[in-house]
C-alpha positions as CSV (number, residue, x, y, z in Angstrom):
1,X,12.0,-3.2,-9.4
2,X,8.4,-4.0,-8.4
3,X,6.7,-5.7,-5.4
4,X,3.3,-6.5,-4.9
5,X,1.5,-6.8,-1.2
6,X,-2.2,-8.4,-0.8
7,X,-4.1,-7.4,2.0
8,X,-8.0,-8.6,3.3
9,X,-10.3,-6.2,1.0
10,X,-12.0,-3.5,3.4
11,X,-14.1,-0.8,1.9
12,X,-12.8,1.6,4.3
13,X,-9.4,0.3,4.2
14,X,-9.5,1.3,-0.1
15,X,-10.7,4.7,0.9
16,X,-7.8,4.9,3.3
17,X,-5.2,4.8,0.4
18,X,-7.2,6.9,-1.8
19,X,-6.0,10.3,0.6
20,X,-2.5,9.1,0.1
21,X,0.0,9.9,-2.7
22,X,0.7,7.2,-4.8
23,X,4.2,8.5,-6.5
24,X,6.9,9.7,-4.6
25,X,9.0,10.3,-7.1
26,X,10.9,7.5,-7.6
27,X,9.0,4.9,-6.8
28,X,4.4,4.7,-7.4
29,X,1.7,2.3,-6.8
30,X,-1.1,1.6,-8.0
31,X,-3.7,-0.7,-6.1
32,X,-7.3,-2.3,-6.7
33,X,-9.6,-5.1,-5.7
34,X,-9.2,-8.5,-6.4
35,X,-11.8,-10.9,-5.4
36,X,-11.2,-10.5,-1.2
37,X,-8.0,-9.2,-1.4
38,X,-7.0,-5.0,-1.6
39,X,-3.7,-5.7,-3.9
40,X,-1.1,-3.1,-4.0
41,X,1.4,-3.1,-7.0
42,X,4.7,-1.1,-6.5
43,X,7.2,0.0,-8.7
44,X,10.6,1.6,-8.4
45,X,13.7,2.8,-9.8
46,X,16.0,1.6,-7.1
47,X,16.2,-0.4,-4.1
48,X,16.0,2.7,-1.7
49,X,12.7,4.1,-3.3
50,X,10.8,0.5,-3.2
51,X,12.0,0.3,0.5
52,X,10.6,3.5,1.1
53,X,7.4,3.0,-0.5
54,X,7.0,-0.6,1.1
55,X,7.7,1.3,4.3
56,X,4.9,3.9,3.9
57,X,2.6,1.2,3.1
58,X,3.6,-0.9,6.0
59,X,3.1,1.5,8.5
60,X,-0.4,2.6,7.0
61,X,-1.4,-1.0,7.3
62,X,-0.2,-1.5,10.6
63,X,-1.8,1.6,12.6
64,X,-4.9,0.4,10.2
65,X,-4.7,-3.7,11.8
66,X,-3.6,-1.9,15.8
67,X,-7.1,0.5,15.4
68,X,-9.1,-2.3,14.5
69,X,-8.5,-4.0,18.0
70,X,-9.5,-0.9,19.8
């Protein structure tokens, strides 16, 4: 199974994912710039592991889009 999320490309935002893991066992991503964009590109074994990555992602993203109103 893979998946593939494209975010607004932030400098900060790349060094943010570079203190996370990127495998998790089941499931890994890799990500890199494109143009504007910060692309993510997910793979899994199963169903459960690419939720669970697209999860992780998710919520790394959103605390990242809530601090940026602060």
């Amino acid at each position: 199974m893979k998946a593939q999320i494209s975010v607004a490309y932030d400098a900060r935002l790349f060094e943010l994912f570079a203190a996370e893991d990127t495998d998790i066992g089941r499931a890994s991503y890799t990500y890199r710039q494109e143009g504007d964009e910060l692309v993510f590109f997910i793979q899994a074994q199963d169903a459960t592991a690419l939720r669970t990555l697209l999860h992780a992602i998710t919520k790394v993203l959103g605390i990242w889009e809530r601090s940026a109103h602060l």
